[in-house]
N, C-alpha and C positions, 0 to 999 in steps of 0.2 A: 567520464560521464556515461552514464548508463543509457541516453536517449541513442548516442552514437553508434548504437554496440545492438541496438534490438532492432529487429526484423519485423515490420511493421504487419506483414502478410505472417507473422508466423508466432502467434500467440505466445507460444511456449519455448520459444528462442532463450527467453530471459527464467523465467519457472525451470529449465532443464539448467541453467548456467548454476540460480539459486541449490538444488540438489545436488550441482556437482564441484558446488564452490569446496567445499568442504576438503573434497579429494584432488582441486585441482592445485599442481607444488607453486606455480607461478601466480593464479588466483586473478587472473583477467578473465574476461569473457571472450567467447569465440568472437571474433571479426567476421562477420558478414557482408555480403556485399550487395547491399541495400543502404537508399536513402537514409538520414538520420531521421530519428522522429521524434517530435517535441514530447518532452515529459514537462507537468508544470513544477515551481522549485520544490514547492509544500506535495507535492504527489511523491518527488523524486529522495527529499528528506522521509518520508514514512519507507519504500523499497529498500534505500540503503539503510536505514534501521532496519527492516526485518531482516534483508541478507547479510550486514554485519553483526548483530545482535541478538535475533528471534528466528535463525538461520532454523533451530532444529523444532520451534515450536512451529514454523512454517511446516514442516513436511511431516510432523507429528499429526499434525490437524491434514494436510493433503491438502492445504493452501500452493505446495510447489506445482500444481497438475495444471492448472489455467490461468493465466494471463490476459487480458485486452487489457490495450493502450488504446483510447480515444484520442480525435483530434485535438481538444481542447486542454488535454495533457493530463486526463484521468487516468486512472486506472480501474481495473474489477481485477480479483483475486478472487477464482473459484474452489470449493473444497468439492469435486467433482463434476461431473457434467448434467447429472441433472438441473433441471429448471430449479427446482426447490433447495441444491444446494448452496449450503451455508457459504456466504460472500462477504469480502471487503472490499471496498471501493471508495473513493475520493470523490469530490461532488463541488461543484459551486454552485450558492444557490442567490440567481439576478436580485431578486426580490428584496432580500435581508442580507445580502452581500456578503456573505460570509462563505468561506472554504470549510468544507464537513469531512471526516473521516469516518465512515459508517460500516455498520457488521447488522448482518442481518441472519439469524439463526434457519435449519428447516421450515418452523412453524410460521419463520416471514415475520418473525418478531425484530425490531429496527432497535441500534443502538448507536447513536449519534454524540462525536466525539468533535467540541470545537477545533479547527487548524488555526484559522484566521478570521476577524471581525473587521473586515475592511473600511466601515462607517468608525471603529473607535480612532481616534487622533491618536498619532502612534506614542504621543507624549502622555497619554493614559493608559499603554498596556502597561504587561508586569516589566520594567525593567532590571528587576534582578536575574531573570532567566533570558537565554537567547532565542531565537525563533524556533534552534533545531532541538533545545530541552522542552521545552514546549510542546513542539508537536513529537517527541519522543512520549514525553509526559501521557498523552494520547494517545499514542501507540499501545503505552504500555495498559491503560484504564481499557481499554480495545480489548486486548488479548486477557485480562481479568473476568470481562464483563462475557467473552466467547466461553471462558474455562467453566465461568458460573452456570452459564448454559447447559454445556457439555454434562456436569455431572447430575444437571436433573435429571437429563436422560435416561 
C-alpha cells in the first residue's frame, strides 16, 4: 500500500518513486521512516493507475515533479511549481456527495471526472464494471481531456 510507504513531510517521496519505478529491478518503493499516512481507497485506485499504467504519460506531461497528500486522503499532482501550473487532484465534494477527479489546464480551465456518487444506492450503479474500471474509466477520459488541451497550445 502506497499510504505506508510516503513521507507525509516530503511531497515528492512518492513523484521520485513514480519516475524511478521504471528503472527500479525489485519495483517497491523506498521505506521511510515516517508515520503512515492516509490515502483515500478512490485517491489511492487513480495513483496506482497512473504508476502502474500511465507511468510514462505522467512524466511525459511532468506530473512526476509534485505530490501533496492531504489529510482527508486527497491528493494534487502538479506539472511544475508554478501557481498556474496544470494539476490533478481528487476532491470530495459535502454538498452533492460525490468523489471528483479533476484536471485543471494553465489557463485554470476545470475538467471534472465522476469517482464516486455516494447518494446513488449502490444497487443503481453500473454493475457490469467494478469500482477500480470505473474510476480507471476516468482516469483514462482525464488524461484525453489534458492531451486535447495540450495540443491547442
Amino acid at each position: 500500500m502506497i499510504a505506508s510507504r510516503v513521507n507525509a513531510k516530503s511531497p515528492f517521496a512518492l513523484a521520485r518513486w513514480l519516475s524511478s519505478s521504471s528503472k527500479n529491478s525489485n519495483n517497491t518503493p523506498p521505506v521511510l521512516n515516517v508515520p503512515p499516512v492516509y490515502i483515500h481507497p478512490l485517491s489511492q485506485i487513480v495513483l496506482l493507475y497512473f504508476q502502474n499504467e500511465c507511468h510514462s504519460w505522467i512524466c511525459a506531461h511532468n506530473f512526476d515533479l509534485s505530490l501533496t497528500l492531504h489529510r482527508d486522503g486527497t491528493f494534487v499532482l502538479r506539472s511544475g511549481t508554478a501557481d498556474d501550473a496544470p494539476r490533478i487532484w481528487t476532491y470530495y465534494d459535502p454538498m452533492d456527495k460525490k468523489h471528483w477527479l479533476s484536471y485543471n489546464n494553465k489557463d485554470d480551465i476545470q475538467h471534472r471526472f465522476l469517482l464516486q456518487d455516494n447518494l446513488m444506492p449502490a444497487w443503481h450503479g453500473n454493475r457490469r464494471k467494478s469500482l477500480a474500471e470505473r474510476v480507471q474509466e476516468s482516469v483514462v477520459a482525464l488524461m484525453e481531456s489534458a492531451d486535447q488541451d495540450l495540443r491547442k497550445e
